[in-house]
PyMOL Python script that loads the backbone (N, CA, C, O; Angstrom):
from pymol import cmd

cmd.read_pdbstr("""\
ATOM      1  N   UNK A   1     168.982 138.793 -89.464  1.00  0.00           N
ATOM      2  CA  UNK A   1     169.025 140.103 -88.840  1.00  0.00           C
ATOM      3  C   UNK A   1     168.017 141.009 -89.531  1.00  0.00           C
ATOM      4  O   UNK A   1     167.596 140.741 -90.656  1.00  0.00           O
ATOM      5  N   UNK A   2     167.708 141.876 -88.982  1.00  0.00           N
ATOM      6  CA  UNK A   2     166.608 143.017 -89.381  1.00  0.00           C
ATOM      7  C   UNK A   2     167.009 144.172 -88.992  1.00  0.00           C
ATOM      8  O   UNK A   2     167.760 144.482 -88.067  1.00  0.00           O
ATOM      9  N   UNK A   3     166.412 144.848 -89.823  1.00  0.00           N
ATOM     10  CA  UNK A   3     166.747 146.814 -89.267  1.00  0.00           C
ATOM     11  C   UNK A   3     166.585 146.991 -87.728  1.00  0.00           C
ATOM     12  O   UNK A   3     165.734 146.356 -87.105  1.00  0.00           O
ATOM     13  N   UNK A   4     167.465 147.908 -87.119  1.00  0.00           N
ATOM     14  CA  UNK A   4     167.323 147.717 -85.600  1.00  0.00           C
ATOM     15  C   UNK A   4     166.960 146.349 -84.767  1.00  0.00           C
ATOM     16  O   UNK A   4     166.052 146.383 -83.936  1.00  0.00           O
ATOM     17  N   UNK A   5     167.597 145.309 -84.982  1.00  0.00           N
ATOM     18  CA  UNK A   5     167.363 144.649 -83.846  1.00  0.00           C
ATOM     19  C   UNK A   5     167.621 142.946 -84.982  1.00  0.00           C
ATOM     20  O   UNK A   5     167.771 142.906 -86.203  1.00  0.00           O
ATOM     21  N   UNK A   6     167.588 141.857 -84.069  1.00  0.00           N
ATOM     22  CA  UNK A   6     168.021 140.446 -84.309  1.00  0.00           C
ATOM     23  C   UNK A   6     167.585 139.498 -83.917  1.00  0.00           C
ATOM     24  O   UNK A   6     167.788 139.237 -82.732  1.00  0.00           O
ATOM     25  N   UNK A   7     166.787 138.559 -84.754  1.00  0.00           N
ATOM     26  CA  UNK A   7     165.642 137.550 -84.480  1.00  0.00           C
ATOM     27  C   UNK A   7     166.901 136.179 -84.339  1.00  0.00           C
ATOM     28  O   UNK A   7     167.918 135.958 -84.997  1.00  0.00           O
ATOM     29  N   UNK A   8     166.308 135.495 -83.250  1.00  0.00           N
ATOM     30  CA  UNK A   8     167.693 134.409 -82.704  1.00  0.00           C
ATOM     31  C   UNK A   8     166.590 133.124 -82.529  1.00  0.00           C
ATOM     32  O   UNK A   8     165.651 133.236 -81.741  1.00  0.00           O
ATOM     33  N   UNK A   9     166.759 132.091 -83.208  1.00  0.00           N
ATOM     34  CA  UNK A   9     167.422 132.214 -84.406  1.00  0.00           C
ATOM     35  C   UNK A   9     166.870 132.641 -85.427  1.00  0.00           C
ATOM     36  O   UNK A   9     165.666 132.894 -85.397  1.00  0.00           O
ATOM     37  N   UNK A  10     167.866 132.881 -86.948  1.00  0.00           N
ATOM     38  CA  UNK A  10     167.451 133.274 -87.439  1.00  0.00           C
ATOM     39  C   UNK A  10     165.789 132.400 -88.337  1.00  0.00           C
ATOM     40  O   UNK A  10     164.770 132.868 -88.846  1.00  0.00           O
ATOM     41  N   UNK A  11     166.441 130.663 -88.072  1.00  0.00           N
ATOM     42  CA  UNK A  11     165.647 129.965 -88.912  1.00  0.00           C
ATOM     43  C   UNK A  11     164.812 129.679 -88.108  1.00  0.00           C
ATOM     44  O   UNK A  11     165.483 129.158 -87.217  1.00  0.00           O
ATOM     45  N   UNK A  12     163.705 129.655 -87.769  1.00  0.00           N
ATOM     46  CA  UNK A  12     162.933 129.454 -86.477  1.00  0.00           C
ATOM     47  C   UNK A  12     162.010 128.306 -87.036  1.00  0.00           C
ATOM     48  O   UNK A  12     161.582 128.258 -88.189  1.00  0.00           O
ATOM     49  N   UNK A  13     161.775 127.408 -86.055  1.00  0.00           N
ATOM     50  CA  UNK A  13     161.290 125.618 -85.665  1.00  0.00           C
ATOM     51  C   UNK A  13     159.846 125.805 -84.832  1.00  0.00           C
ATOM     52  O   UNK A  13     159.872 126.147 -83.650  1.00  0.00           O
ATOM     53  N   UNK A  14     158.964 125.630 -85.325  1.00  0.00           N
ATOM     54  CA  UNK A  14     157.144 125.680 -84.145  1.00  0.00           C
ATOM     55  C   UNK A  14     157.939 125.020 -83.104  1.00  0.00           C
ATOM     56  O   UNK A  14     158.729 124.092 -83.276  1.00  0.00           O
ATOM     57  N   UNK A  15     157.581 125.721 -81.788  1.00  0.00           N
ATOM     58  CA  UNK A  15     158.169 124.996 -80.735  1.00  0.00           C
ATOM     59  C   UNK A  15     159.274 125.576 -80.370  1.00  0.00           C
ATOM     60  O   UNK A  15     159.502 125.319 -79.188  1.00  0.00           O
ATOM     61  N   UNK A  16     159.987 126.176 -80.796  1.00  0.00           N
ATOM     62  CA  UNK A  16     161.449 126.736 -80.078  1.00  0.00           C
ATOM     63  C   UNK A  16     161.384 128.094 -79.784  1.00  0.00           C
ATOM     64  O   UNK A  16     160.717 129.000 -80.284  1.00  0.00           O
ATOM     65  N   UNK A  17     162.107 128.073 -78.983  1.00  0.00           N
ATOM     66  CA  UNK A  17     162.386 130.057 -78.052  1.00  0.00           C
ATOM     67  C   UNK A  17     163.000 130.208 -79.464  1.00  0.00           C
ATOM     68  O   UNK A  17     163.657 129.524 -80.249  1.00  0.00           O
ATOM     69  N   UNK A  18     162.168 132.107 -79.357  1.00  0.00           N
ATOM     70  CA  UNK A  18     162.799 132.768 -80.522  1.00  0.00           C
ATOM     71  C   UNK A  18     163.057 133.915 -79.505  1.00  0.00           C
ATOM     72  O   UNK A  18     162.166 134.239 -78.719  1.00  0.00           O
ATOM     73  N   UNK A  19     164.591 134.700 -79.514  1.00  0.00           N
ATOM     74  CA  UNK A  19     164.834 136.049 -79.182  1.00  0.00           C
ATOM     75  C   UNK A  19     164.746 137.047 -79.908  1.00  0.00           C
ATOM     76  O   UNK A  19     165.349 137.030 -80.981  1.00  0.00           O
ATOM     77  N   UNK A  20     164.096 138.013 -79.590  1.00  0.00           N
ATOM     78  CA  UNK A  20     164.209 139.258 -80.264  1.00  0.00           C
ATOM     79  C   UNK A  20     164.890 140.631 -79.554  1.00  0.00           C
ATOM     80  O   UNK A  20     164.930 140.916 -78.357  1.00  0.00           O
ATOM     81  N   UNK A  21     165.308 141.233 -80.486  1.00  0.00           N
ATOM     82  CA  UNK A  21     166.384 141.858 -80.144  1.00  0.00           C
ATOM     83  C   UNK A  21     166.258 143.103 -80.076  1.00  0.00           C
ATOM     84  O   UNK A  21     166.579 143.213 -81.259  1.00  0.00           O
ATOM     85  N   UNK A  22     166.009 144.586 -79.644  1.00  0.00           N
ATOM     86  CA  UNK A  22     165.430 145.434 -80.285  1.00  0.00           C
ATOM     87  C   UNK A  22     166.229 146.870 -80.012  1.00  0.00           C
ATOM     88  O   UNK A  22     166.146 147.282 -78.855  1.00  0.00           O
ATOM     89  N   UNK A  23     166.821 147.494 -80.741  1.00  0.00           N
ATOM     90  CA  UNK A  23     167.329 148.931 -80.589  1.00  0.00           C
ATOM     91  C   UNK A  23     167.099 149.716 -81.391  1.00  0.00           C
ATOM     92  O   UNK A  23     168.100 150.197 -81.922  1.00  0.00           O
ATOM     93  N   UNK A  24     165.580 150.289 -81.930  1.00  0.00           N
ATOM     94  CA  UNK A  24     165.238 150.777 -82.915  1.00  0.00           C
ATOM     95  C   UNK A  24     165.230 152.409 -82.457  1.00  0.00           C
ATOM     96  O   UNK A  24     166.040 152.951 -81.705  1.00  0.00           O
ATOM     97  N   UNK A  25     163.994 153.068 -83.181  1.00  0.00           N
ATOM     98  CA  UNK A  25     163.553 154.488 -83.037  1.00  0.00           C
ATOM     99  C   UNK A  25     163.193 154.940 -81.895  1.00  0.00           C
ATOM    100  O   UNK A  25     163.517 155.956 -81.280  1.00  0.00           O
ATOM    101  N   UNK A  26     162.182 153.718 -81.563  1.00  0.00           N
ATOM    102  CA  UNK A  26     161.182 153.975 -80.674  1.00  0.00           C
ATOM    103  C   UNK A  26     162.818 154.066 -78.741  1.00  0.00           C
ATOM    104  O   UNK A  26     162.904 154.925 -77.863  1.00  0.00           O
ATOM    105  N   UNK A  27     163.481 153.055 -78.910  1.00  0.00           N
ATOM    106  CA  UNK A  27     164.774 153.126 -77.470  1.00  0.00           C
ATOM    107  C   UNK A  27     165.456 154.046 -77.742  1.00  0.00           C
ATOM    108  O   UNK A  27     166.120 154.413 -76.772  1.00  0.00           O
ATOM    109  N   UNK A  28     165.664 154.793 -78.916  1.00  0.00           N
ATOM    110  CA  UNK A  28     166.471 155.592 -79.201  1.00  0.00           C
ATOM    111  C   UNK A  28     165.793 157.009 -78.921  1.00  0.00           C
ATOM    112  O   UNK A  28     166.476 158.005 -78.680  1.00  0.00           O
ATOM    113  N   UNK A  29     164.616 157.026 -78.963  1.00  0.00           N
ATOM    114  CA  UNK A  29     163.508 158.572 -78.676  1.00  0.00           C
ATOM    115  C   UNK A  29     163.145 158.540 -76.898  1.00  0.00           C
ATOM    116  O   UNK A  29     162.289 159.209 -76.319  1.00  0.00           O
ATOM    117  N   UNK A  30     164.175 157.459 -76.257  1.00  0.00           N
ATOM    118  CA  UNK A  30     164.040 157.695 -74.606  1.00  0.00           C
ATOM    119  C   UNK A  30     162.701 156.985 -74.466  1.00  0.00           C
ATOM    120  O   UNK A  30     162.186 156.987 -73.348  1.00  0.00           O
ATOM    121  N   UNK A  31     162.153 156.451 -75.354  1.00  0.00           N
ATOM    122  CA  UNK A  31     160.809 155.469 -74.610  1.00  0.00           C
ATOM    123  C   UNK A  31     161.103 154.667 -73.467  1.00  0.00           C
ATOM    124  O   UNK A  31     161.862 153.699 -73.524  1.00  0.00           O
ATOM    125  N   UNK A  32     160.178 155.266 -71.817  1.00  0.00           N
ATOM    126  CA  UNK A  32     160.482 154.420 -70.834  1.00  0.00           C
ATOM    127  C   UNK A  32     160.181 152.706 -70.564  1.00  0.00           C
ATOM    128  O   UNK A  32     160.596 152.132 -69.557  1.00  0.00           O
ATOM    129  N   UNK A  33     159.362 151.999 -71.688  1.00  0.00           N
ATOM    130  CA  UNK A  33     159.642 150.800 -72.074  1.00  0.00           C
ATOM    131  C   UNK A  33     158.846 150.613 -73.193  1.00  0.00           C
ATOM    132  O   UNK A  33     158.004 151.393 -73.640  1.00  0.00           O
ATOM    133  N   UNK A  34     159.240 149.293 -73.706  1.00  0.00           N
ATOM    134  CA  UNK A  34     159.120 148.737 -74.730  1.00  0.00           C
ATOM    135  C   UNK A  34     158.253 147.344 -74.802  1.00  0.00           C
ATOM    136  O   UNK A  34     158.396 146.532 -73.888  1.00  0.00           O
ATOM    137  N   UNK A  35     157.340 147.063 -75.902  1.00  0.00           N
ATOM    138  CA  UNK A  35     156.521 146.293 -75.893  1.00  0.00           C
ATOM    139  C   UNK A  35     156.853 145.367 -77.338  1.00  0.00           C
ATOM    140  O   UNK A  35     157.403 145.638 -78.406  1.00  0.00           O
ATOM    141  N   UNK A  36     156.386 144.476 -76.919  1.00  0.00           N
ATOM    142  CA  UNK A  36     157.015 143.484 -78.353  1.00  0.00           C
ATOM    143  C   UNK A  36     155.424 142.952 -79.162  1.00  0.00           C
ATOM    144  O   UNK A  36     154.746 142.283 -78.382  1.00  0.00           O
ATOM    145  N   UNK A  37     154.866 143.124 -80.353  1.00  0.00           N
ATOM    146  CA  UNK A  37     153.398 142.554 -80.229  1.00  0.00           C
ATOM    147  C   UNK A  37     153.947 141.518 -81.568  1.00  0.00           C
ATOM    148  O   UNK A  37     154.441 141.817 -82.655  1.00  0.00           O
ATOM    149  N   UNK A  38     153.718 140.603 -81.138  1.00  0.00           N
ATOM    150  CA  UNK A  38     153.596 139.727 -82.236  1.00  0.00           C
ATOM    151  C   UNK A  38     152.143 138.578 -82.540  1.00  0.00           C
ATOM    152  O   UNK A  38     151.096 138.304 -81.954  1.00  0.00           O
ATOM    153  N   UNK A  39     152.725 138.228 -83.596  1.00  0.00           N
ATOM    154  CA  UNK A  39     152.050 136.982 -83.761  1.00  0.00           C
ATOM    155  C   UNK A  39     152.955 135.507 -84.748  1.00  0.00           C
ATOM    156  O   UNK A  39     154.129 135.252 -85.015  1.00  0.00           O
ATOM    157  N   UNK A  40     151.708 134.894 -85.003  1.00  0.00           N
ATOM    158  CA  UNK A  40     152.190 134.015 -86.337  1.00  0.00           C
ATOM    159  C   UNK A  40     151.589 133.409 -87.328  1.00  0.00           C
ATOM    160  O   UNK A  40     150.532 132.789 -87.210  1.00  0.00           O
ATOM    161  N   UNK A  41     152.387 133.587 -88.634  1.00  0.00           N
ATOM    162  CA  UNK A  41     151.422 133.183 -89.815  1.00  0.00           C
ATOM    163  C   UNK A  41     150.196 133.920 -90.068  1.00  0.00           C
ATOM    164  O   UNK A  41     149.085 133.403 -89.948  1.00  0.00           O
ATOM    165  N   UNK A  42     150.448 135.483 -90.520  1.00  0.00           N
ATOM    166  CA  UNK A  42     149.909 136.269 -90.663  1.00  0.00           C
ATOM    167  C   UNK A  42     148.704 136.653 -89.716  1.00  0.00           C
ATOM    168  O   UNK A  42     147.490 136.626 -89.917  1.00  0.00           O
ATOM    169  N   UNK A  43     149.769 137.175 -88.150  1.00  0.00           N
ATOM    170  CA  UNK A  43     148.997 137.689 -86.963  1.00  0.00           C
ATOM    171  C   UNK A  43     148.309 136.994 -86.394  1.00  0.00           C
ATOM    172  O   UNK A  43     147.508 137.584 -85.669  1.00  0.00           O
ATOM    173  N   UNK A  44     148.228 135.359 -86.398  1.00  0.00           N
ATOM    174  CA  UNK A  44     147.102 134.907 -85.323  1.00  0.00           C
ATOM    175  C   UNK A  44     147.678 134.422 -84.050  1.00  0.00           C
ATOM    176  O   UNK A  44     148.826 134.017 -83.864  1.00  0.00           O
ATOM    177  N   UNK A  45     146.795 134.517 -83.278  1.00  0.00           N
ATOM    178  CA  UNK A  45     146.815 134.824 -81.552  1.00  0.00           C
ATOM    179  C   UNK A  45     147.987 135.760 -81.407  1.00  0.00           C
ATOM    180  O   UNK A  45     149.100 135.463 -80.975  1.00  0.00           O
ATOM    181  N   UNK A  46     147.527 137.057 -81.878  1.00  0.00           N
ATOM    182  CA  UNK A  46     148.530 138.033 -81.813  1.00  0.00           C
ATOM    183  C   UNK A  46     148.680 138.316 -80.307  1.00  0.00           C
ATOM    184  O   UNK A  46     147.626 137.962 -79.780  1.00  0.00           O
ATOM    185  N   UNK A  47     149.324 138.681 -79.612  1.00  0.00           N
ATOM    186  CA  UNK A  47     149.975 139.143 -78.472  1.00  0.00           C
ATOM    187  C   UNK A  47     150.973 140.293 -78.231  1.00  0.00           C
ATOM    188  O   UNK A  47     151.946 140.553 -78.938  1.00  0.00           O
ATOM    189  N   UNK A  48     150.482 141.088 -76.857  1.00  0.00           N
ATOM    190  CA  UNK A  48     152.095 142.264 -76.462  1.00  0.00           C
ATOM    191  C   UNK A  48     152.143 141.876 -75.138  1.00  0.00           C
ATOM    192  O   UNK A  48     151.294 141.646 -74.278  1.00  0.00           O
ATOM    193  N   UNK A  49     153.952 141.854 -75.217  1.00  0.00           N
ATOM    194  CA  UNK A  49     154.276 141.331 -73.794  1.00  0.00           C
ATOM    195  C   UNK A  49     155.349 142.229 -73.690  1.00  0.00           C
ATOM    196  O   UNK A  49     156.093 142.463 -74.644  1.00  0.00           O
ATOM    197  N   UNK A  50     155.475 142.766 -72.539  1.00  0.00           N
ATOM    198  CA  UNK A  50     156.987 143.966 -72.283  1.00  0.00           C
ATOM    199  C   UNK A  50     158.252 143.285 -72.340  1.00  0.00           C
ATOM    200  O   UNK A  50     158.380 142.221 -71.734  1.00  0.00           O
ATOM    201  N   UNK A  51     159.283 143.822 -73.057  1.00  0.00           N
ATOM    202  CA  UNK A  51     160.355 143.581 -73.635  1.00  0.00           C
ATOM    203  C   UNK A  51     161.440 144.309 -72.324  1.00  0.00           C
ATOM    204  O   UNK A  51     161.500 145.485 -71.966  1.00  0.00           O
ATOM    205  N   UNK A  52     162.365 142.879 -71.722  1.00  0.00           N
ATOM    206  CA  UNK A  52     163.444 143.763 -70.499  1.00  0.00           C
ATOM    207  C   UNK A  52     164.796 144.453 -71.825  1.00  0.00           C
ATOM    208  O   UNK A  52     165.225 144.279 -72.965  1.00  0.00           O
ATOM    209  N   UNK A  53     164.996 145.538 -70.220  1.00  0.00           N
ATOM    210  CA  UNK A  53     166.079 146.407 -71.079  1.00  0.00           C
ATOM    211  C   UNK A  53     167.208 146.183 -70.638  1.00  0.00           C
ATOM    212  O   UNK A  53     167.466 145.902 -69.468  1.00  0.00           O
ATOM    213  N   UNK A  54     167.900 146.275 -71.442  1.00  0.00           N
ATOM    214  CA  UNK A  54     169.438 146.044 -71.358  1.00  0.00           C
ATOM    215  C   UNK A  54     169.998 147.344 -72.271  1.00  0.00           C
ATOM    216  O   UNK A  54     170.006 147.840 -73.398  1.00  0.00           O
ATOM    217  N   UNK A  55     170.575 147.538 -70.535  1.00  0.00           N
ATOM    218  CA  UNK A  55     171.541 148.887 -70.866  1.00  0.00           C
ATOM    219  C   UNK A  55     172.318 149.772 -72.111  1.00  0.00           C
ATOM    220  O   UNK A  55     172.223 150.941 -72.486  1.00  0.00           O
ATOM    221  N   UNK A  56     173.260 148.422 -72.620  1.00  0.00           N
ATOM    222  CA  UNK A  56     174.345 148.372 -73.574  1.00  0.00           C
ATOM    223  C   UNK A  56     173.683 148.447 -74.812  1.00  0.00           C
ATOM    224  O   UNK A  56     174.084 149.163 -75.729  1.00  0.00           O
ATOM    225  N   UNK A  57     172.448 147.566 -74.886  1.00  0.00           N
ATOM    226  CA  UNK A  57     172.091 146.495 -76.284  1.00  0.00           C
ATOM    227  C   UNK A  57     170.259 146.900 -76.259  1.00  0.00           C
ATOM    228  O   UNK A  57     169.558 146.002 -76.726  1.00  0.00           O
ATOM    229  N   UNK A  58     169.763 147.737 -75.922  1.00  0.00           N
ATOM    230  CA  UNK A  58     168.623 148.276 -76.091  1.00  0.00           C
ATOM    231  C   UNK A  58     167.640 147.519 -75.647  1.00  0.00           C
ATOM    232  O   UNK A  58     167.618 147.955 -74.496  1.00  0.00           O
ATOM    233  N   UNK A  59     166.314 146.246 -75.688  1.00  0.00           N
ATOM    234  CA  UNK A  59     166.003 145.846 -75.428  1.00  0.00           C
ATOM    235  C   UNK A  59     165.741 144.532 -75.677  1.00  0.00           C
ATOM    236  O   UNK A  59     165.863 144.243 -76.867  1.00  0.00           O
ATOM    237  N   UNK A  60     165.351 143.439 -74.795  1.00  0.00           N
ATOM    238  CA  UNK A  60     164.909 141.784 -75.206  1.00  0.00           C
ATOM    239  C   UNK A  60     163.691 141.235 -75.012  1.00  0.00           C
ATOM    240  O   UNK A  60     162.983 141.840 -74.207  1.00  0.00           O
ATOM    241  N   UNK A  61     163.336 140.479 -75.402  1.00  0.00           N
ATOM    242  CA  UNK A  61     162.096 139.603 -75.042  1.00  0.00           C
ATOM    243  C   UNK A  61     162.411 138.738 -75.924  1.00  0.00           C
ATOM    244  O   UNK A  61     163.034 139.021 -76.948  1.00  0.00           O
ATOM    245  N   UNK A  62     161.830 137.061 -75.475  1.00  0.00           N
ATOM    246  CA  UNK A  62     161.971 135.625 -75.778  1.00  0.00           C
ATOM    247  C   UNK A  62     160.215 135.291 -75.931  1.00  0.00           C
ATOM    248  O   UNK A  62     159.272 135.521 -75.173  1.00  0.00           O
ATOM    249  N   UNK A  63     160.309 134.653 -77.269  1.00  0.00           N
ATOM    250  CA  UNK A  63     158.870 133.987 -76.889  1.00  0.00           C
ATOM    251  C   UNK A  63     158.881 132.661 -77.407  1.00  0.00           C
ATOM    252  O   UNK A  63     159.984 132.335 -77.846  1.00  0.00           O
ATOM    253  N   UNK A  64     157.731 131.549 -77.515  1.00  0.00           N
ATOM    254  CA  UNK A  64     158.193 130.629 -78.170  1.00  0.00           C
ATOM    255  C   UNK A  64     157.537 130.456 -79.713  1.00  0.00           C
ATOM    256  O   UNK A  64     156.370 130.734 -79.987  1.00  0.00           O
ATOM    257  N   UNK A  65     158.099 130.164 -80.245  1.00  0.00           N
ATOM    258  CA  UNK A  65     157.688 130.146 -82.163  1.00  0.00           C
ATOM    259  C   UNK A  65     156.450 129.045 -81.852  1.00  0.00           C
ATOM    260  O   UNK A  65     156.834 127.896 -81.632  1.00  0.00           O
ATOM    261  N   UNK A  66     154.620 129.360 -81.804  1.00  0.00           N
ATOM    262  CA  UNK A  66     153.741 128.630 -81.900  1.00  0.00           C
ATOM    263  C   UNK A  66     153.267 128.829 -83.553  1.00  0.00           C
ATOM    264  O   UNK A  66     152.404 127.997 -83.835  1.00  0.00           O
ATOM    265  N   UNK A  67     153.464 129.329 -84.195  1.00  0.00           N
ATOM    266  CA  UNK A  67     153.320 128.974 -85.825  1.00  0.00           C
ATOM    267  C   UNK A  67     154.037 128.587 -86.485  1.00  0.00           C
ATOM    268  O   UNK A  67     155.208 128.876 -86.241  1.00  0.00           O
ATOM    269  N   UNK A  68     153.733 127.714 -87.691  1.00  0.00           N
ATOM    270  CA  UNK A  68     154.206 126.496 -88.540  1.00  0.00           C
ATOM    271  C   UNK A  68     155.201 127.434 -90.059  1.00  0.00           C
ATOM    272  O   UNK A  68     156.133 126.968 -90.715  1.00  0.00           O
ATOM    273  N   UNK A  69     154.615 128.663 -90.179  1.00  0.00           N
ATOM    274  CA  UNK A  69     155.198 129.304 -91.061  1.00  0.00           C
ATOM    275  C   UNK A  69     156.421 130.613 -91.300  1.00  0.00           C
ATOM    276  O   UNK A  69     157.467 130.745 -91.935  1.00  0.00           O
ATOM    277  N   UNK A  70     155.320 131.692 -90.100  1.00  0.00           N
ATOM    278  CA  UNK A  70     156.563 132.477 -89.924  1.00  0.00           C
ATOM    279  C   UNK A  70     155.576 133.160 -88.569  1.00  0.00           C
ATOM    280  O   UNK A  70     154.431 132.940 -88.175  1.00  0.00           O
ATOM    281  N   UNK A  71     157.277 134.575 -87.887  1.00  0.00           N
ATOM    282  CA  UNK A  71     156.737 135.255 -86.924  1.00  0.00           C
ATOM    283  C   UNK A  71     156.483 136.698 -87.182  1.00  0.00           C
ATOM    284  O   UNK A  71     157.312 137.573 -87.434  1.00  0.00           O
ATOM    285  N   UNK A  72     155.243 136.790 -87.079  1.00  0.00           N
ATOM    286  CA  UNK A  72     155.203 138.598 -87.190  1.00  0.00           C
ATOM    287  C   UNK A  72     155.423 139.318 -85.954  1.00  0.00           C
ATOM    288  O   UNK A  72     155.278 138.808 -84.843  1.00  0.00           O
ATOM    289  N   UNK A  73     155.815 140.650 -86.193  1.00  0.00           N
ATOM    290  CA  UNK A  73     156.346 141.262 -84.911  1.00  0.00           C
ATOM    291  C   UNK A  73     156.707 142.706 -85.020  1.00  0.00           C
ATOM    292  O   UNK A  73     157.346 142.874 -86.059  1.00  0.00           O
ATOM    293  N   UNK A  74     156.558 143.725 -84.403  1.00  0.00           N
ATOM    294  CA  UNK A  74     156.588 145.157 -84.332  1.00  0.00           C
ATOM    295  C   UNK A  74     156.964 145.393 -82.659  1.00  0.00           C
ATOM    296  O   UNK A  74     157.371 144.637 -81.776  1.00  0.00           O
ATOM    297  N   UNK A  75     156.593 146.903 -82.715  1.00  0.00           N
ATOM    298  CA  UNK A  75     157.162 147.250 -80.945  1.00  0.00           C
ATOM    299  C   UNK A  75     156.276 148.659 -80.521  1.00  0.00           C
ATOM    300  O   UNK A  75     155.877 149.441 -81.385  1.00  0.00           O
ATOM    301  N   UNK A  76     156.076 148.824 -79.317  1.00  0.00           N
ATOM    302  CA  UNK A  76     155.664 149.859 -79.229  1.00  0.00           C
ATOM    303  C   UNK A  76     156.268 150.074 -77.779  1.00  0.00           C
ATOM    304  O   UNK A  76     157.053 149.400 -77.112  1.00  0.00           O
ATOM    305  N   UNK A  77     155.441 151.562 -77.485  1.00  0.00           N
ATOM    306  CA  UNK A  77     155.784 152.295 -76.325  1.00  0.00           C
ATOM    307  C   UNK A  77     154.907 152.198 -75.732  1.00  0.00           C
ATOM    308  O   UNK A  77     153.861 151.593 -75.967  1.00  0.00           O
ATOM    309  N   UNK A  78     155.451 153.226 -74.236  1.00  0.00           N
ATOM    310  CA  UNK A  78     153.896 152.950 -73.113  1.00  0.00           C
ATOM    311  C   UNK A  78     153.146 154.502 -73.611  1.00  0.00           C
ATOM    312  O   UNK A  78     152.077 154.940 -73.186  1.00  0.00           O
ATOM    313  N   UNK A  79     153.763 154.943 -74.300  1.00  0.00           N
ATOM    314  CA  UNK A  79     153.032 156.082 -75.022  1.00  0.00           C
ATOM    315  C   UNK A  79     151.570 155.580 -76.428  1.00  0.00           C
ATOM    316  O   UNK A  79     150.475 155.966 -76.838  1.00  0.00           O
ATOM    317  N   UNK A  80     152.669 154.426 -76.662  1.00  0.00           N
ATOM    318  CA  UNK A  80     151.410 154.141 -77.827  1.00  0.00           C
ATOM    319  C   UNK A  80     151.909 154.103 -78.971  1.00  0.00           C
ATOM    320  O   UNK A  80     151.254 153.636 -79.903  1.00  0.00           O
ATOM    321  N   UNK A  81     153.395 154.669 -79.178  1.00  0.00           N
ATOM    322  CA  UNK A  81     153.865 154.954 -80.468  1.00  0.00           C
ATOM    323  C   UNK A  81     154.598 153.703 -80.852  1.00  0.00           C
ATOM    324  O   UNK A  81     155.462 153.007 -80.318  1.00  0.00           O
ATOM    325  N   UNK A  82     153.980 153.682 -81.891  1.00  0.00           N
ATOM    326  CA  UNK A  82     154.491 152.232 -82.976  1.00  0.00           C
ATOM    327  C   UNK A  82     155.727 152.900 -83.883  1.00  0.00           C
ATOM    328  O   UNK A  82     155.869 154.044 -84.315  1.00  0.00           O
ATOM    329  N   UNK A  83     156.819 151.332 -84.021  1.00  0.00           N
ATOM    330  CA  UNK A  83     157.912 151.398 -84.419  1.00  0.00           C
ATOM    331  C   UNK A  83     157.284 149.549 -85.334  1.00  0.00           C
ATOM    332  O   UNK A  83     157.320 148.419 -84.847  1.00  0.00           O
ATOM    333  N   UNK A  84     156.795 150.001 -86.717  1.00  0.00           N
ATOM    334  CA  UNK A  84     156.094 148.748 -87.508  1.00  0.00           C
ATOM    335  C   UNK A  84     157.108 148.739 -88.603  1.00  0.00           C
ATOM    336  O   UNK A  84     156.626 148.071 -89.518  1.00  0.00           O
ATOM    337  N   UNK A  85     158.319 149.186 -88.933  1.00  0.00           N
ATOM    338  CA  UNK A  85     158.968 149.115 -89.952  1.00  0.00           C
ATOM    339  C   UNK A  85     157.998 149.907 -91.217  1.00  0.00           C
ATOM    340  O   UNK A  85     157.662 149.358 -92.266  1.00  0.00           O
ATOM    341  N   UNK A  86     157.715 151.089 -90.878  1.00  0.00           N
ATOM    342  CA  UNK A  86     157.137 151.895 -92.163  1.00  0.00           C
ATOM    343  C   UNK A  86     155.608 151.260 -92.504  1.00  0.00           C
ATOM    344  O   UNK A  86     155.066 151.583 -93.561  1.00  0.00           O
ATOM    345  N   UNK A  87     154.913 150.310 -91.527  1.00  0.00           N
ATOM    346  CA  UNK A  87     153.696 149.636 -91.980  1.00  0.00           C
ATOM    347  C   UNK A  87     153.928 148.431 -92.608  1.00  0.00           C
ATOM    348  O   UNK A  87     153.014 147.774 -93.105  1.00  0.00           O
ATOM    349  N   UNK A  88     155.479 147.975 -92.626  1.00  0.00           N
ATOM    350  CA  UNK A  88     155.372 146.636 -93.019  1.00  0.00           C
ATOM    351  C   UNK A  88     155.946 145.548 -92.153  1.00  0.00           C
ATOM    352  O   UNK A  88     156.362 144.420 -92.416  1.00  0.00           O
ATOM    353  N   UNK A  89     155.836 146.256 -91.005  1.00  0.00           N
ATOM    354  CA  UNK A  89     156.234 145.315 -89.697  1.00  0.00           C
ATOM    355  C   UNK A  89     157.385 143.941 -90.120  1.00  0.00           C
ATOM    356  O   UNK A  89     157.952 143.910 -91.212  1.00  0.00           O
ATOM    357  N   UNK A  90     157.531 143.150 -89.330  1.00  0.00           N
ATOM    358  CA  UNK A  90     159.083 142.690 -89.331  1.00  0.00           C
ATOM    359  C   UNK A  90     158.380 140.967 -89.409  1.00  0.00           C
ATOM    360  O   UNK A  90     157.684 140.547 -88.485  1.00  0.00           O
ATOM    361  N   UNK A  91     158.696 140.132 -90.627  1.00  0.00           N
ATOM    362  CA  UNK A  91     158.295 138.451 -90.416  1.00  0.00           C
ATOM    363  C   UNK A  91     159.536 137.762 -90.463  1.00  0.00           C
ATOM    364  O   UNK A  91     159.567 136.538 -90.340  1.00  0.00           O
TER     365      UNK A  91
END
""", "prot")
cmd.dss("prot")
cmd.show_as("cartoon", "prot")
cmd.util.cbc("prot")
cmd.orient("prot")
């Protein structure tokens, strides 16, 4: 688990759906959606893909774990405003 939100699973396998979970600053300040940018093994073939919302539980997006080590990952808005964990974004 992580501040605002829950990486599923937690132990993640190259090759397997990872969920991310997200109810941070940025869903909580009324942002009309949410963007997930990740990467792996320190940001390569970084990517942002829009994260669906769920009502109850703030927002989701699934991707699949293509790095051997770990996943990096932050969030933003359609405003632009980053939610990076203070600049040290979330692995």
């Amino acid at each position: 688990m992580f501040k605002n939100g829950v990486l599923t699973p937690d132990m993640v396998s190259q090759g397997e759906p990872v969920t991310v979970e997200y109810d941070g600053l940025l869903s909580r300040c009324g942002a009309d959606h949410i963007y997930l940018h990740y990467g792996f093994d320190g940001w390569h073939d970084s990517r942002t893909i829009p994260m669906s919302h769920r009502p109850v539980a703030g927002y989701m997006a699934t991707i699949v774990a293509d790095g051997s080590e770990e996943v990096n990952f932050c969030f933003k808005d359609s405003a632009n405003n980053w939610d990076n964990n203070s600049g040290w974004n979330w692995n």
